[in-house]
C-alpha positions as CSV (number, residue, x, y, z in Angstrom):
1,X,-22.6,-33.0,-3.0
2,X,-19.6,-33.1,-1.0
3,X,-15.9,-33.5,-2.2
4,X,-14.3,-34.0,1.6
5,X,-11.5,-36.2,0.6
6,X,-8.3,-35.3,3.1
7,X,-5.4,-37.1,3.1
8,X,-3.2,-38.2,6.3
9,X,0.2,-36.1,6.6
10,X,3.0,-35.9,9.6
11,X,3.2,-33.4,12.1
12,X,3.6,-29.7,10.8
13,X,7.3,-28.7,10.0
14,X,9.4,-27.6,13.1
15,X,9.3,-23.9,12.6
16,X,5.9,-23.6,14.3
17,X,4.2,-26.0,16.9
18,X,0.7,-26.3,17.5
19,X,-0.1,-23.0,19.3
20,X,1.1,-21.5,16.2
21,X,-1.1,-23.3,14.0
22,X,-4.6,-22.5,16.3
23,X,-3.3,-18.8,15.9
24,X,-3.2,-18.8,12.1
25,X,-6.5,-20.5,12.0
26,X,-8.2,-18.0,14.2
27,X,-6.7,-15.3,12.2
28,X,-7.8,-16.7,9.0
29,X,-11.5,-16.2,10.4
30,X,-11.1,-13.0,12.0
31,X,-8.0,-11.3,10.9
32,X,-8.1,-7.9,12.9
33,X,-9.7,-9.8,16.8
34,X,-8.1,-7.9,19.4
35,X,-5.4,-10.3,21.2
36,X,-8.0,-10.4,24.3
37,X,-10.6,-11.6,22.7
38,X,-8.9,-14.0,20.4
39,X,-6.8,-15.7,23.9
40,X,-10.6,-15.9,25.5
41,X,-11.3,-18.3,22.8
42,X,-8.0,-20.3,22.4
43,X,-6.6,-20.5,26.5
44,X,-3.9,-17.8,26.3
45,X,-3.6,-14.3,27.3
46,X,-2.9,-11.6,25.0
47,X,0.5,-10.6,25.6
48,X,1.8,-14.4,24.5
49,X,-0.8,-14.2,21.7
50,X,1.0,-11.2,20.6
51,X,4.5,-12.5,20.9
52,X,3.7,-15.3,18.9
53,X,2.4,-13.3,16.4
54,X,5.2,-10.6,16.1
55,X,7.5,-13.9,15.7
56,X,6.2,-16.0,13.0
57,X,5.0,-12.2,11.3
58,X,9.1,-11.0,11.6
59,X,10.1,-14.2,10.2
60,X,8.1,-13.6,7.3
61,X,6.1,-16.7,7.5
62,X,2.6,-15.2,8.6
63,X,1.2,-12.0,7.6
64,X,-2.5,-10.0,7.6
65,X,-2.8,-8.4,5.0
66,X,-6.0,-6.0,3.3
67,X,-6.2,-6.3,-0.5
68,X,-9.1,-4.9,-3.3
69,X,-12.0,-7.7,-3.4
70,X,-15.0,-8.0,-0.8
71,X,-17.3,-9.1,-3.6
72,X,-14.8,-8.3,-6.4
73,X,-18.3,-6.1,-7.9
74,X,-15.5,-2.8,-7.1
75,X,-13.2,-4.0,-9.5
76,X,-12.2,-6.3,-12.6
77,X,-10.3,-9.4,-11.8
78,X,-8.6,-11.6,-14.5
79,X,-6.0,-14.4,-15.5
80,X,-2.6,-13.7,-17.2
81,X,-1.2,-16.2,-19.0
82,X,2.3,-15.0,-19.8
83,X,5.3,-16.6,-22.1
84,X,8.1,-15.2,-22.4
85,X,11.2,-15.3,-24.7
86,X,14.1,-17.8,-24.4
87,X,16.0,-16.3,-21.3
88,X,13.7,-13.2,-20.9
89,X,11.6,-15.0,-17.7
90,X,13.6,-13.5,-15.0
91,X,13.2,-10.0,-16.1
92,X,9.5,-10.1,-16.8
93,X,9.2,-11.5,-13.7
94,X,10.8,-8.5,-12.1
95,X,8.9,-6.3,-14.2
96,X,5.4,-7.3,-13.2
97,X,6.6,-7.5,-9.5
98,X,6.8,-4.3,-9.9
99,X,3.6,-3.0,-11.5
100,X,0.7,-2.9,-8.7
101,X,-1.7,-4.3,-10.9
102,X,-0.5,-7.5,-10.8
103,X,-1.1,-8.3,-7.8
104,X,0.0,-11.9,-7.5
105,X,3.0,-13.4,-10.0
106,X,3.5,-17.4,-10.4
107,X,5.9,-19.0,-12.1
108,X,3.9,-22.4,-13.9
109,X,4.4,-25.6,-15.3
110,X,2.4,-26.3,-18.2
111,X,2.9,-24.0,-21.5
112,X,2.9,-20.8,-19.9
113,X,5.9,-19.4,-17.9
114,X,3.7,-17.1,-15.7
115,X,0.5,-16.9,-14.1
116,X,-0.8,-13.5,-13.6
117,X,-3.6,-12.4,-11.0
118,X,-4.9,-9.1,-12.4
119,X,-7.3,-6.3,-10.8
120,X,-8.1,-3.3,-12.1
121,X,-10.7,-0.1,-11.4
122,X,-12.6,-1.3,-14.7
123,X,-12.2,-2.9,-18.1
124,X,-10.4,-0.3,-19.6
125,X,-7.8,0.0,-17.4
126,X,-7.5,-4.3,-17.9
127,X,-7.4,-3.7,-21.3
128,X,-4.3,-1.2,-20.9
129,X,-3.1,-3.3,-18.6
130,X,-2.4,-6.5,-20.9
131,X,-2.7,-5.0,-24.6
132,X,-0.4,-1.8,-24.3
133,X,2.0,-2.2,-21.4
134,X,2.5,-5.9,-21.0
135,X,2.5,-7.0,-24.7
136,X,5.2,-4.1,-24.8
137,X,7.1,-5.1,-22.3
138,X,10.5,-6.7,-23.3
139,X,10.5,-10.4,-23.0
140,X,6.7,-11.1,-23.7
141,X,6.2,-13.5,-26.5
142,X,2.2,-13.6,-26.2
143,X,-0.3,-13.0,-23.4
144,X,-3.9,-14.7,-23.0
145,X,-6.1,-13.4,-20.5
146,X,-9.5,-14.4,-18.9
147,X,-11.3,-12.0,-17.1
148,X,-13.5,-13.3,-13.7
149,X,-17.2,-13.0,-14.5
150,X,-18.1,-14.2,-10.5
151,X,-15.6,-14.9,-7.7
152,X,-17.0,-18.0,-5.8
153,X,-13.8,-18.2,-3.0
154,X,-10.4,-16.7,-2.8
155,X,-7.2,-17.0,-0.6
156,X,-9.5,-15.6,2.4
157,X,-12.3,-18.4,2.4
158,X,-9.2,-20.7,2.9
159,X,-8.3,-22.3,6.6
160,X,-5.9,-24.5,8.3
161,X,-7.2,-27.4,10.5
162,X,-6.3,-26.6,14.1
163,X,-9.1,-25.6,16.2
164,X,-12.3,-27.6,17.3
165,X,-15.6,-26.6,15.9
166,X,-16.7,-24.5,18.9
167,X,-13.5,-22.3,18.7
168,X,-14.6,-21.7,15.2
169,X,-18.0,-21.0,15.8
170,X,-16.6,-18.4,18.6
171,X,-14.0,-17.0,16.3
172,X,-16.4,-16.5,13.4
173,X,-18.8,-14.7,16.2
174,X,-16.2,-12.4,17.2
175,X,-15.6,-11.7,13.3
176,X,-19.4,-11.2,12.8
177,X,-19.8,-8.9,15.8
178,X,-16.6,-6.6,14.0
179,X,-18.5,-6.3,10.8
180,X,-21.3,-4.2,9.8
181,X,-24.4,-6.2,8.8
182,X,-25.2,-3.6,6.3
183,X,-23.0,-2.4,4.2
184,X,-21.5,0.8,4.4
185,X,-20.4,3.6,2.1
186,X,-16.5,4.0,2.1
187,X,-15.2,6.9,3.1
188,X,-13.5,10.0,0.8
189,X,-10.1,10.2,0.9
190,X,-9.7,6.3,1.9
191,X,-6.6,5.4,-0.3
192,X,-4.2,5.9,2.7
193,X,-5.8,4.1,5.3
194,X,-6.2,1.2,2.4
195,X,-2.3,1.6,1.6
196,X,-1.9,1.3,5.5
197,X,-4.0,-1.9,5.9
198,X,-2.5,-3.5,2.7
199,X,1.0,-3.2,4.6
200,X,-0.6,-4.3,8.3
201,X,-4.4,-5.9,7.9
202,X,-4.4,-5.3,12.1
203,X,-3.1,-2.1,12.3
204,X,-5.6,-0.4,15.1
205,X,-7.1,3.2,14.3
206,X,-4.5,5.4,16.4
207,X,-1.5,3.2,14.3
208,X,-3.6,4.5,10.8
209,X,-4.0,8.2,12.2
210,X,-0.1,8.2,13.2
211,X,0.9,7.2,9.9
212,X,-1.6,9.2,8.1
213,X,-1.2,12.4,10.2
214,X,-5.2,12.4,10.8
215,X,-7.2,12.5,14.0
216,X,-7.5,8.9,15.7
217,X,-11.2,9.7,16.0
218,X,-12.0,10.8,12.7
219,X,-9.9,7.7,11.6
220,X,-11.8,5.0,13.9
221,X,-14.7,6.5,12.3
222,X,-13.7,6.2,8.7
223,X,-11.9,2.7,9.1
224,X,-15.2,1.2,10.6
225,X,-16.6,3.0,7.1
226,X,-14.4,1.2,5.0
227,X,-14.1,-1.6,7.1
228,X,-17.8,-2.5,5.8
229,X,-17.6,-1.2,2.6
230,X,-17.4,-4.0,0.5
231,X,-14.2,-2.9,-0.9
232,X,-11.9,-4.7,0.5
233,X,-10.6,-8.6,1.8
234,X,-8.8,-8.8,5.0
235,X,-6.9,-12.4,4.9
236,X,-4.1,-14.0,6.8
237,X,-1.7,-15.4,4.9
238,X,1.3,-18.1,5.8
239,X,4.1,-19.2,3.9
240,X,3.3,-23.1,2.5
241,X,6.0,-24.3,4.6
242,X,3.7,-23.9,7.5
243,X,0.5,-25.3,6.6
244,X,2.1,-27.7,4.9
245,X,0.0,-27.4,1.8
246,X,3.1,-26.5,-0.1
247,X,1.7,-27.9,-3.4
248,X,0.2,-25.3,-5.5
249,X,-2.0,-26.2,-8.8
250,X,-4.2,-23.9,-11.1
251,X,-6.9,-25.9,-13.3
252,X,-9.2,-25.0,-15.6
253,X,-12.5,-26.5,-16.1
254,X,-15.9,-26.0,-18.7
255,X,-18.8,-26.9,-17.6
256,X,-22.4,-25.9,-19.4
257,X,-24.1,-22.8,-18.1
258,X,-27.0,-25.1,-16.3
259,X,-24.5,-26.6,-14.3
260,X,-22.3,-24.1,-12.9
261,X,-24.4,-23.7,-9.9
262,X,-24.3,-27.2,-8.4
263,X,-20.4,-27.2,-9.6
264,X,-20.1,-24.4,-7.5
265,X,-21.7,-25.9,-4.8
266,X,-19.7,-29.2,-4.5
267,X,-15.9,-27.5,-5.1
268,X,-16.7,-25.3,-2.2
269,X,-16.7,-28.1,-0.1
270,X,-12.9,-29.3,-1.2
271,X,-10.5,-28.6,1.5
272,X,-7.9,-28.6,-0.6
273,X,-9.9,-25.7,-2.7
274,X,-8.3,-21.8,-2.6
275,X,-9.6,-19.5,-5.6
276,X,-12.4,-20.7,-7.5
277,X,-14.2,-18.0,-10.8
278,X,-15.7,-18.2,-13.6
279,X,-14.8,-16.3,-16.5
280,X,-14.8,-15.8,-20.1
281,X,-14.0,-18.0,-22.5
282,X,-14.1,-22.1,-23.3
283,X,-12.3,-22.8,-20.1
284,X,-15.0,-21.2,-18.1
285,X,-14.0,-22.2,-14.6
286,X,-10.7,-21.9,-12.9
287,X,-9.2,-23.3,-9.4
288,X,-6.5,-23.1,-7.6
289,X,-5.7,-26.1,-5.4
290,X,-3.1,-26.6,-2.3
291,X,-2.1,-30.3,-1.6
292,X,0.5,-31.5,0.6
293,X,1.9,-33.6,-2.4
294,X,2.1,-33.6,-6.3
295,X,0.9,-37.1,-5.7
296,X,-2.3,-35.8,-4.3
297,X,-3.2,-33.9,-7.3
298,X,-4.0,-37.8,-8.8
299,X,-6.2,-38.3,-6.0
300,X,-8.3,-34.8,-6.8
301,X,-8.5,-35.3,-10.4
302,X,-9.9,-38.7,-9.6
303,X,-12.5,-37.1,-7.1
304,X,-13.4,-34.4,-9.8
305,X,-14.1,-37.7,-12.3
306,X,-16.2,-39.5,-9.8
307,X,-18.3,-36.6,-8.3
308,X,-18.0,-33.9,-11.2
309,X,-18.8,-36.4,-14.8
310,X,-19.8,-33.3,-16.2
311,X,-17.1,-31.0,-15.6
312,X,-14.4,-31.3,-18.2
313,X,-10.8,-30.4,-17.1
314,X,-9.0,-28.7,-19.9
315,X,-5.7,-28.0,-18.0
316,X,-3.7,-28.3,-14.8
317,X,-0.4,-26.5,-14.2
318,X,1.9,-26.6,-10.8
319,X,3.4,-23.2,-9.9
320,X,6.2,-23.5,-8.9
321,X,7.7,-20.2,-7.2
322,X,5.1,-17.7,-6.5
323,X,7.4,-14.7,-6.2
324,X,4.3,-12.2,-5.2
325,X,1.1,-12.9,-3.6
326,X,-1.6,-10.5,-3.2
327,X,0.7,-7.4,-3.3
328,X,3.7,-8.6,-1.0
329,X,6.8,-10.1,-2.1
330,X,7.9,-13.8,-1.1
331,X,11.3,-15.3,-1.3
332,X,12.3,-18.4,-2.4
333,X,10.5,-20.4,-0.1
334,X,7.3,-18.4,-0.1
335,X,8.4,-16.2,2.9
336,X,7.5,-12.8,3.0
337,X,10.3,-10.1,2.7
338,X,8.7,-7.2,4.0
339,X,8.4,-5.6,0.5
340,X,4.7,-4.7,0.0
341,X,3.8,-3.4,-3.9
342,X,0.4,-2.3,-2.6
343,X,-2.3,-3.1,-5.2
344,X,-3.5,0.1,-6.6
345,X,-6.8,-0.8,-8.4
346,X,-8.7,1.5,-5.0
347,X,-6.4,4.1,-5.3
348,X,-8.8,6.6,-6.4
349,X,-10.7,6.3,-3.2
């Protein structure tokens, strides 16, 4: 079952062009291709690959980042449903911008002022996490939390529409030929080169061993470690004034144990789709969804009815600012500032 269902928009907004856009989509399937390999595939040449990179990346409206996930089976991922006190949103929201477990913030529609993206080493440090040091936080009126029993597709799986299917099928070569088809046991002592990458996904070996002090050898060796390790998610990320996609919705879903595989199945093929998990509770599936309207969100939740009869929706909330995402801080407009509060649930590595 397929849930293809795109809708016609303008041209993209005039702070990129098209070049740009077949950049950020080649990035989103390999994050860390060296500049020659990537202009192979798209007509450049690596120096004007790079250029355009360092541009939209200074202006905050592209960035590579490295964050904890691979399979997510390293760490414990859950939903934070935060309300907060009559004036007290601002400071919470400064608070837990703060605090590296939380590693993306949302500001929500929908009877919850904030939607948290949690990870954590294990459950115990979740628990700490939202039953000591948020609910004691000043400004929290009441939490409710889901914890992700299966990711199924996160902000990495996600991709712009700008290159034709044989630049893709190159791109995702090049990625393919860059990872290890077994997987390999991390490194010790990996927590700087993962505070590194978090900062810069496509910082090369010699740029790790400068700002590590190690050997560039001994750190080619130990990023191609961790590299395949399973521990981590390299993703490019863009601000939603370039893709265009600048709508962003969380929904929550049940659907009965037997059919959570086919569900599965058919919302991976929604374009529109960025995080899908299941996880505890009623509400046993949540999505995240980028449209290019509010007005599309009609046209989903009509396309769930018609191809999904047995999922029942139990919520839908717009968030509307998203002041961190995945560790780095955005402005107002979903730009990124520079400010990286690296996500800490691999710091013990």
């Amino acid at each position: 079952m397929c849930l293809v269902s795109r809708s016609v928009h303008d041209a993209g907004p005039d702070e990129i062009d098209e070049h740009d856009l077949a950049l950020l989509h080649a990035l989103q399937i390999a994050p860390r291709v060296s500049w020659a390999a990537a202009a192979r595939v798209l007509g450049s040449n690596p120096a004007t690959l790079a250029a355009r990179w360092s541009r939209l990346r200074d202006r905050g409206l592209a960035w590579v980042t490295a964050h904890p996930g691979g399979s997510y089976r390293h760490v414990t991922l859950a939903l934070v449903e935060v309300d907060c006190l009559p004036g007290a949103r601002r400071s919470v929201v400064e608070a837990v911008c703060r605090d590296p477990r939380a590693v993306t913030v949302e500001e929500s529609t929908r009877g919850r002022d904030l939607l948290l993206t949690v990870i954590t080493p294990d459950l115990a440090s979740l628990t700490a996490f939202v039953l000591d040091d948020l609910e004691a936080l000043p400004g929290v009126e009441r939490q409710r939390t889901y914890v992700a029993t299966a990711i199924h597709r996160h902000g990495t799986h996600w991709r712009l529409d700008a290159l034709d299917p044989a630049q893709v099928v190159a791109l995702e070569a090049e990625q393919a030929r860059s990872t290890p088809a077994v997987r390999t046991t991390p490194p010790a002592h990996a927590w700087p080169l993962i505070e590194g990458l978090a900062v810069d996904g496509r910082r090369t070996a010699a740029e790790l061993a400068r700002a590590t002090g190690r050997n560039t050898a001994t750190v080619r060796r130990q990023l191609a470690r961790l590299i395949g390790s399973d521990l981590l998610s390299f993703r490019c990320e863009l601000a939603a004034e370039v893709s265009g996609w600048s709508v962003s919705s969380t929904w929550t879903a049940h659907v009965e144990p037997a059919d959570q595989e086919r569900t599965i199945a058919a919302l991976a093929t929604l374009p529109e789709l960025r995080m899908c998990m299941s996880m505890t509770g009623d509400a046993n599936i949540a999505m995240t969804v980028w449209t290019r309207s509010v007005h599309d969100m009609l046209r989903i939740e009509r396309l769930f009815g018609e191809r999904l009869p047995w999922m029942r929706l139990r919520d839908n909330a717009v968030n509307l600012r998203t002041p961190k995402r995945m560790g780095w801080m955005l402005d107002e407009r979903g730009r990124a500032t520079g400010e990286v509060v690296v996500p800490t649930a691999l710091a013990g590595r």
